[in-house]
C-alpha positions, 0 to 999 in steps of 0.5 A: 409433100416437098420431094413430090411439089419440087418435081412437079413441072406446074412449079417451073420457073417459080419461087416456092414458098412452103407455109408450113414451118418445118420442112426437111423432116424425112429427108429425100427418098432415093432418086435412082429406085424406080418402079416395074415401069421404069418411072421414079418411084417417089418423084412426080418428074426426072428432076426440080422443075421450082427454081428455089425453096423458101421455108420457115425452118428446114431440118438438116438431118433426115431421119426417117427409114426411107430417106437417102439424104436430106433435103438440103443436100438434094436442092444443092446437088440439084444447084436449086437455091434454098432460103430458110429463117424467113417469116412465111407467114408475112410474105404469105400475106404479101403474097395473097395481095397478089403474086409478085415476080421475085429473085434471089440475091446473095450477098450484099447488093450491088449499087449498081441498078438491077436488070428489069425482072423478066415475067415467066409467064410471057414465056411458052412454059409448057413447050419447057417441060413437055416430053421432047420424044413419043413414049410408051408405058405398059404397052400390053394395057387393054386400052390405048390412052393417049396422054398430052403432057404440057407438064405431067406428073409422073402419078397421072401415069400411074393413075393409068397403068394401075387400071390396066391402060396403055399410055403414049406420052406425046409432047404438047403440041402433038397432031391428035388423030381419034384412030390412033388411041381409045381416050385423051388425057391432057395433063396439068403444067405450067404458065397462062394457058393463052400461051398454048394456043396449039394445044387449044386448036388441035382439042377444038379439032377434035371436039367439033368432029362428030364420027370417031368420039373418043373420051377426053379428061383434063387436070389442071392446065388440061381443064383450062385447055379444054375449057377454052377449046369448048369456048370459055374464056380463062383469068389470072387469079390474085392469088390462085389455090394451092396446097392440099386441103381445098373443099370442092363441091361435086355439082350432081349430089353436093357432096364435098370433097378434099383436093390437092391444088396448085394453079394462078389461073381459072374458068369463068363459068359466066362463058360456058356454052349451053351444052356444057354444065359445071361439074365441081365448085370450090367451096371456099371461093366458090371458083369453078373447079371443073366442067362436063358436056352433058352429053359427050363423053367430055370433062375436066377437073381443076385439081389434082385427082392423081394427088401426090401430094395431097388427099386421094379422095377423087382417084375414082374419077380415074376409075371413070374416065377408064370405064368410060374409054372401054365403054366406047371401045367395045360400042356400049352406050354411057354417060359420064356426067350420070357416070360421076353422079352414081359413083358419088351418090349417098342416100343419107337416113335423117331424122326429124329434127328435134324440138328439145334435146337432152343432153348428157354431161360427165359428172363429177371430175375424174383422172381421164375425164376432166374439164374438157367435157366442159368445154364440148357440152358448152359448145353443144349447148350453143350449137343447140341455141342457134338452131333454136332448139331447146335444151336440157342438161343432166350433169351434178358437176357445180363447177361448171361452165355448162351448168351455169346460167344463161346457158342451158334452158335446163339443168338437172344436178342429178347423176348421170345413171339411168334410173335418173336419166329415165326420170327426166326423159319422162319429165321433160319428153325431149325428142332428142339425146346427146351422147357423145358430149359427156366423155366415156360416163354418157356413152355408158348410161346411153348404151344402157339406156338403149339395152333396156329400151328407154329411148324406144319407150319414151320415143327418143332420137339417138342423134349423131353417131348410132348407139350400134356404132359406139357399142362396135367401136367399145366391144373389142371383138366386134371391133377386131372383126369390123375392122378385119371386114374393111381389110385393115389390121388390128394388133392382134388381141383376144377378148377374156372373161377370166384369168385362164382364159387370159393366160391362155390367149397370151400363149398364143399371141406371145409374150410380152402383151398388153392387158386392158379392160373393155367399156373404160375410161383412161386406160384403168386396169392396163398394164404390160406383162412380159411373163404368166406370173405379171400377167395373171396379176394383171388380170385378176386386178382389172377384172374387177373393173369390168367383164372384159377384158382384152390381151393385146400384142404388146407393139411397144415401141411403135410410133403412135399417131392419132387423127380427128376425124368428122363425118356428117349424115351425107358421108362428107369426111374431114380429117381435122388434125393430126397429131403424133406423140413424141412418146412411143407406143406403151403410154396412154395418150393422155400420158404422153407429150403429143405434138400436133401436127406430125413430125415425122411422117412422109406424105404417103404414111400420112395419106395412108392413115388418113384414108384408112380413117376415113375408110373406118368412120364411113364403115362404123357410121360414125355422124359427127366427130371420132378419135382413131389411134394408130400403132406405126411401124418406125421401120416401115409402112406396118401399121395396126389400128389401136382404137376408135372413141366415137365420141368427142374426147380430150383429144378432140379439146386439144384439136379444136385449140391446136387448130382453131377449128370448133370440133364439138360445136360442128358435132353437134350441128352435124348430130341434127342432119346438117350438111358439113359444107353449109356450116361457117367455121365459126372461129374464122366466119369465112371458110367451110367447115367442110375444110382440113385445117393448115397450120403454120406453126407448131403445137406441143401438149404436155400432160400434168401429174401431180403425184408428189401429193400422194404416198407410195404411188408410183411414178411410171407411167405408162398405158393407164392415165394418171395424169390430172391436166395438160398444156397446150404451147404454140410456137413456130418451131418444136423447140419453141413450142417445148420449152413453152409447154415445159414452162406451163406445166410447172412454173418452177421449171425453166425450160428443157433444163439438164440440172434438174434431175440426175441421170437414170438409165432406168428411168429412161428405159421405163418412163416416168412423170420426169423422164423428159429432164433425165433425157436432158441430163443425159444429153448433157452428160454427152449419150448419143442419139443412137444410144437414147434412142434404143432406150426411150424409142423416142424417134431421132428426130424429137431427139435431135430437137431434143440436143439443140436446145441442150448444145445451146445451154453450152454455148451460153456458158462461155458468155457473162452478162456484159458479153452476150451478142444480139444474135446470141440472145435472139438465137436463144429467144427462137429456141425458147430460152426464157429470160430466167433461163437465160440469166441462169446460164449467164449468171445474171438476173431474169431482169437484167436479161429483159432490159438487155433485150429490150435494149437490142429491141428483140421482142415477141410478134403476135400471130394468128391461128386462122386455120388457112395459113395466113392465105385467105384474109380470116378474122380470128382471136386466137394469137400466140407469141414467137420469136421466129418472125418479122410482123405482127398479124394484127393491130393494137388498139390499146384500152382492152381489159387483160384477164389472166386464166387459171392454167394447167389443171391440178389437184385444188385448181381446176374448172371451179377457176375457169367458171370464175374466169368466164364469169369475169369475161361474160361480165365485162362483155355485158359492161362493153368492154373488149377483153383478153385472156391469157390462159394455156389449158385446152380444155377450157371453156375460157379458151374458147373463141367466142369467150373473150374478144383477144385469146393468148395462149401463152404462158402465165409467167411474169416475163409473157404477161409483161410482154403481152402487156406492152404490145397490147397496152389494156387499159387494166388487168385483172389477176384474181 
């Protein structure tokens, strides 16, 4: 959202800093296509109203279809300095104490003292950027709405005309006279709204008048003046709202909603008059985010409705505020408060809350189903627990956390079929079941349990998401047709039963296409056939697996992009996280290397899919939490949808890690009925887990195969899962997070090293487990983006990310041990250079490089994930190690006990060694001791935040424990 906050007026005259640490990604749309009423299409005013950008790291190349120039070179056309390189996260911190008056110096700075700094918000702003001259839009709208711009942005126009409004856009101070428009708007905008005393005084006049009453509605600054023209008063906030994930209340249903802020000042709701009433509330600091009168036709939100950049979840107060105005006009009697209320209002079904619960595990592990069930079940275990419910669990999986004891109340070590399932149902008469916590082998026994009416016969609650939700989302005909029902697309594909019936839809959706059976787990019996003779090889294969099978148009190519989405049983709706596979379209998820959160994606494709998944859950009933894949057009804004798991997934493992929010554990208190803005997220204690996570920092998952063990298998991959674990690496920047991941997967690598592999041009058209080093062998041997990006359809960008870290294996080269600069080893250690990988391109030894390090003092910092970007004080456990930074989050009282995790999943290494690990913590916690663990996996139990009471996610290597152990100084560490 950069190109939209850069020109919105309420940002004039102030230094912006952007927490998220890759700004630049899709460039800058073109400045000179404007829409049919002549407004800029992709700005929100004619020109940069901040006066610099500060970012962590800005991308110097746009790559995306729509961008015109990049980032940079729009700020300097503009002659609006940018800053990059600057630890955002520190100063955010500084900030949050209190926002400050800054400059920018270049160069040295002078001895000489510097003139005092000059507070803008002694200054008039409004009067800065308000419209000089009267315009009109859409002249031939059926109402008239007279729009005060103190700061507009262009989309409040938008808002307008798109509902058929004719908007007169006066400058700030304009006399306002009822007959000459049908509605007010008064607009956000910059500065302390003391300084617009004109404004106040002309809304006072026409509050107080009582013949000629017109509706008003304000935003931001607007809401502020209409405040205080009502009679509040308004104080400066420390630090204010903004960003485009802030919670707020509506007072009428309490219903929570997702909001773009941007605003230093708020309403003391202590001086509303008594024919006023609070509309919204934010449910972070609970400051007031909006009031109504309760009987005219008056109101006003602190936010930013009109979005752009940011959530459209409340555009529909446009479409009140335009009903209300005609409303008037044609003399019918309505209230906006009972207006709001009716648009809003959900009548939730709840059940009774249940006094035992069962609760259904994956059984034994399985390529696609592995230990992150673990991981969920625990934490639904422990959700159960503090609602003092009793639990029992059926899962014959030994090696687990969730089966150990002091856990569950109970657990049956039977299979999870439903002859069994039944037999405890009769045993234990639980009154409730779970069914989303044990991967795709709960869903199956649950939807046959309920076909032969188990659960009606023994009176068992289906809790969270209906089993007629799941069963929609796994029949892909009902699915196709659900979806089509809401106006959205699927790739178009037909449901068969046999190898005739296959060959023929194949006919008629064209070749090539993609064969996959229904009701499976990791994508078995998949594949892609490009002719009749693969495909009926295919299907006589997957067949076999199950009765359905489904042949899709093969979008092979295509970006693929996935959100985690939860709802609860009061239609409140989150997007978690959102994350983007570097690998495009034809690679199963679980196969793919995915980054999280999106890389390349402009503000307005992400909103799209954003909303559409909240479209698709509210439409299936989904309560608790769902995955949604997305095919994405790279050329343009096409996209289908692939599909929907309602069920928590290793997807969902990766989310909760790679965002510190407890996706499973908020499911399962959503499955009992309980509203999302009342439960705590658990990993910070202080906000809502009615909240989209922000993350300053970058995640990259790398999936583990371990082929090399088998014979004769292939080493493809493609849409069905072969691989047996993942990583998870964080950094603050991709190459950072990359080479990372590279390194976790398999120790003896070193990073994105060329020497690796040889160069294959097959094996970069048809990936395989090693793909990404023939990539880098290819970037070395000198093949353009352009050329590596019409074999692998990696996106431009991953790929010039990609040449980076290569070019820079070049510039090592020129150096020996005795020549390396400071900057040329901190360069290195930013990009994710190992010490090993260092003293390979130096010629030198991994020690030799550390104590070289240690000798220049470049050393990691410890940072925190806290799920608010460093903007809300949050005591969090989740730390990670970066070289792009300046500060450490937190202090090291020393005397911890360090206890090394088992890593990356593998065939002969899985949960077996995370149970032992959690075992060793849970016993130094009984002993008093403070722990830490240092492990990578995300499906992990001993990953979770209330484990251990310091969590690193790092590598497992001699140079980061070494590192970890300095910084931290524990008084032992356990290894074994």
């Amino acid at each position: 959202g950069y190109p939209e906050s850069l020109t919105d007026a309420s940002y004039h005259a102030q230094l912006l800093v952007l927490t998220y640490p890759l700004v630049g990604n899709y460039g800058v749309p073109d400045e000179t296509e404007r829409d049919e009423h002549g407004i800029p299409r992709w700005f929100e005013s004619e020109r940069i109203w901040a006066s610099a950008l500060i970012v962590g790291e800005v991308s110097t190349r746009a790559c995306h279809w729509r961008a015109k120039r990049s980032l940079g070179a729009w700020l300097s056309a503009n002659g609006i300095p940018g800053l990059c390189d600057v630890d955002t996260r520190a100063l955010t911190y500084r900030l949050r104490s209190g926002v400050t008056l800054g400059r920018i110096i270049q160069g040295v700075p002078l001895s000489d003292p510097l003139p005092p700094l000059a507070d803008p918000n002694t200054r008039n702003l409004v009067a800065e950027v308000s419209t000089k001259e009267t315009k009109i839009f859409n002249p031939n709208g059926e109402i008239t709405i007279l729009a005060v711009d103190c700061g507009l942005k262009y989309n409040q126009i938008r808002c307008l005309i798109k509902r058929n409004a004719k908007v007169i856009l006066v400058p700030w101070n304009h006399k306002l006279d009822p007959g000459q428009y049908d509605g007010l708007f008064i607009s956000n905008g910059p500065g302390d709204p003391e300084m617009c005393k004109n404004v106040v005084d002309n809304l006072s006049s026409v509050l107080q008048s009582k013949n000629n009453v017109k509706p008003i509605f304000g935003i931001c600054l607007g809401h502020q003046l209409l405040s205080t023209a009502a009679g509040c008063k308004t104080y400066k906030m420390t630090y204010g709202n903004r960003g485009h994930n802030l919670p707020c209340t509506h007072s009428g249903t309490g219903r929570c909603f997702m909001t773009s802020q941007n605003h230093g000042f708020a309403v003391d709701t202590n001086t509303l008059p008594a024919d006023w009433k609070i509309l919204f509330t934010n449910e972070n600091d609970k400051t007031n985010e909006g009031i109504i009168h309760k009987s005219g036709p008056f109101f006003s939100v602190q936010f930013h409705p009109e979005h752009t950049a940011g959530p459209t979840d409340l555009e529909c107060l446009f479409d009140i505020f335009i009903e209300a105005v005609k409303c008037f006009k044609y003399k019918v009697p309505c209230v906006i408060d009972d207006m709001i209320t009716e648009k809003l209002k959900y009548v939730p079904t709840i059940h009774e809350r249940p006094k035992k619960v069962l609760i259904l595990g994956s059984g034994g592990l399985s390529i696609g189903q592995a230990g992150e069930f673990d991981y969920s079940g625990s934490q639904g275990v422990k959700a159960m627990q503090e609602e003092k419910i009793q639990t029992v669990l059926i899962n014959p999986n030994i090696a687990t956390v969730q089966t150990s004891k002091g856990l569950a109340d109970k657990v049956y070590f039977l299979p999870i079929t439903p002859e069994y399932v039944e037999q405890v149902i009769k045993a234990e008469r639980p009154t409730g079941i779970l069914l989303t916590f044990g991967g795709q082998t709960a869903l199956n026994c649950g939807v046959e349990l309920q076909k032969s009416k188990i659960f009606d016969k023994y009176n068992v609650n289906v809790l969270g998401t209906p089993i007629q939700s799941i069963v929609d989302t796994e029949d892909r005909k009902i699915f196709a047709e659900k979806i089509n029902a809401i106006g959205e697309k699927v790739a178009p594909s037909a449901a068969v039963t046999s190898v005739d019936e296959a060959l023929a839809a194949a006919i008629q959706i064209g070749y090539p296409v993609m064969a996959r059976s229904a009701f499976s787990l990791g994508g078995l019996g998949s594949g892609f056939a490009n002719n009749e003779e693969e495909l009926r090889a295919l299907a006589h294969q997957a067949l076999s697996h199950s009765d359905q099978l489904i042949i899709d148009k093969s979008l092979k190519g295509w970006k693929e992009v996935e959100y985690e989405v939860v709802r609860d049983a009061y239609d409140n709706c989150i997007t978690v996280c959102n994350m983007e596979n570097v690998d495009p379209l034809g690679i199963h998820t679980g196969e793919s290397i995915v980054v999280a959160p999106s890389q390349t994606l402009s503000n307005r494709e992400y909103y799209m899919l954003r909303n559409t998944a909240l479209k698709v859950i509210r439409h299936f009933g989904i309560v608790g939490e769902c995955n949604i894949q997305y095919a994405l057009n790279p050329y343009s804004e096409e996209f289908y949808i692939i599909e929907v798991n309602a069920r928590l997934s290793r997807s969902s493992a990766l989310a909760s890690k790679a965002t510190g929010y407890p996706l499973a554990y908020v499911a399962a208190k959503l499955a009992l009925g309980i509203p999302l803005p009342i439960i705590k997220n658990s990993v910070t204690g202080v906000t809502t887990a009615c909240f989209e996570p922000s993350l300053d920092y970058c995640v990259v998952k790398i999936p583990r195969w371990d082929l090399a063990k088998f014979n004769r298998v292939s080493t493809k991959i493609g849409s069905s899962m072969k691989s047996v674990g993942e990583v998870m690496s964080i950094g603050r920047c991709f190459e950072e997070a990359f080479q990372k991941a590279l390194r976790m997967v398999d120790e003896n690598v070193n990073g994105f090293d060329p020497n690796i592999k040889k160069v294959n041009e097959n094996e970069l058209r048809e990936p395989t487990d090693k793909r990404m080093f023939v990539l880098a062998a290819a970037l070395r041997e000198g093949y353009s983006i352009e050329k590596l990006y019409e074999m692998t359809k990696i996106d431009r960008w991953f790929l010039e990310k990609f040449k980076n870290i290569i070019d820079y294996y070049k510039t090592l080269d020129a150096y020996d041990s005795g020549s390396v600069t400071y900057d040329v080893l901190k360069k290195a250690k930013k990009i994710g250079f190992s010490d090993k990988q260092i003293a390979a391109a130096i010629k030198s030894t991994e020690l030799a490089v550390r104590k070289l390090r240690e000798e220049y003092k470049i050393t990691p910092f410890v940072k925190q994930i806290d799920t608010v970007a460093a903007e809300w004080p949050a005591s969090t456990n989740y730390l990670y190690l970066t070289y792009n930074g300046s500060t450490h989050d937190l202090d090291f009282p020393g005397e911890y006990v360090m206890v090394l995790g088992s890593g990356v999943y593998r065939i002969g290494s899985s949960v077996e060694f995370d149970w032992c690990a959690v075992g060793c913590l849970r016993e130094l916690r009984n002993q008093g001791k403070n722990t830490i663990m240092v492990n990578y996996n995300p499906e992990t139990v001993s990953t979770d935040y209330d484990m251990s009471d310091r969590l690193y996610f790092e590598e497992i290597s001699f140079e980061v424990v070494m590192d970890i152990y300095n910084i931290e100084r524990p008084s032992g560490v356990i290894l074994s």
